[in-house]
DRENSEGU-892077 format. One line per 5 residues: number of its first residue (from 1); for each residue x, y, z of C-alpha. Coordinates in steps of 0.02 Angstrom, whole numbers. Each point is the difference from the previous one (the first is absolute). Layout:
<nodes>
NUM) X/Y/Z  ...
</nodes>
This chain:
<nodes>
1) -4/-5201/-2027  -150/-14/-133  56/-19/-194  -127/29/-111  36/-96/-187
6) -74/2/-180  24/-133/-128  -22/73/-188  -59/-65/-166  95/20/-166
11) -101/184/-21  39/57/168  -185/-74/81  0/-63/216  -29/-157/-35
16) 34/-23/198  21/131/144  53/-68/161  63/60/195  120/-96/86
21) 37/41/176  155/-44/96  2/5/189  124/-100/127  -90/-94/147
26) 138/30/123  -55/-120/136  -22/-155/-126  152/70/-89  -86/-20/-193
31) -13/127/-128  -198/9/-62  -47/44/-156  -202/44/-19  -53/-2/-194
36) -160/71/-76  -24/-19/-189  -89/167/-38  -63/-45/-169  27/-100/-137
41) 50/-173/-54  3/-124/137  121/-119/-80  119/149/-32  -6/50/167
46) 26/-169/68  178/-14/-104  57/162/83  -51/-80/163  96/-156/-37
51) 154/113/-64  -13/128/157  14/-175/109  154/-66/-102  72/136/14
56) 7/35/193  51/-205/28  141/43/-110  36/170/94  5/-79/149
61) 173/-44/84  -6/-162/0  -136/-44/78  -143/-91/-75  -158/114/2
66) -164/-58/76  -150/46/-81  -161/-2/91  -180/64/-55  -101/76/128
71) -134/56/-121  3/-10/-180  124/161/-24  102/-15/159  192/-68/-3
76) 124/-36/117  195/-6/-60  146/-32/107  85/145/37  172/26/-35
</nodes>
């Protein structure tokens, strides 16, 4: 699955456009999650990064989620 995001300004400005894409490695049994900050901010984009992460460890059925970096937008989560 690819998500595409925006995050606005007071008057309706990107101040951040982002893809996410979500993809299950079924031999290693993780979920991956590739992000790509399109434009804007970097700092904003690395809060919805943080928050995107927080929320699939808290998603996850209790299992601790492992992230890994294999490149500077790669992911790996636990899957479910």
């Amino acid at each position: 699955y690819t998500l595409r995001g925006k995050v606005r300004d007071d008057i309706g400005g990107a101040r951040l456009s982002f893809e996410l894409e979500v993809c299950r490695v079924p031999r290693l049994d993780v979920i991956g999650i590739r992000r790509k900050r399109l434009k804007g901010d970097a700092w904003i984009y690395k809060r919805v990064c943080e928050e995107v992460l927080r929320l699939a460890q808290c998603s996850s059925s209790g299992t601790s989620p492992t992230s890994v970096s294999s490149g500077p937008t790669a992911t790996q989560v636990a899957a479910q």
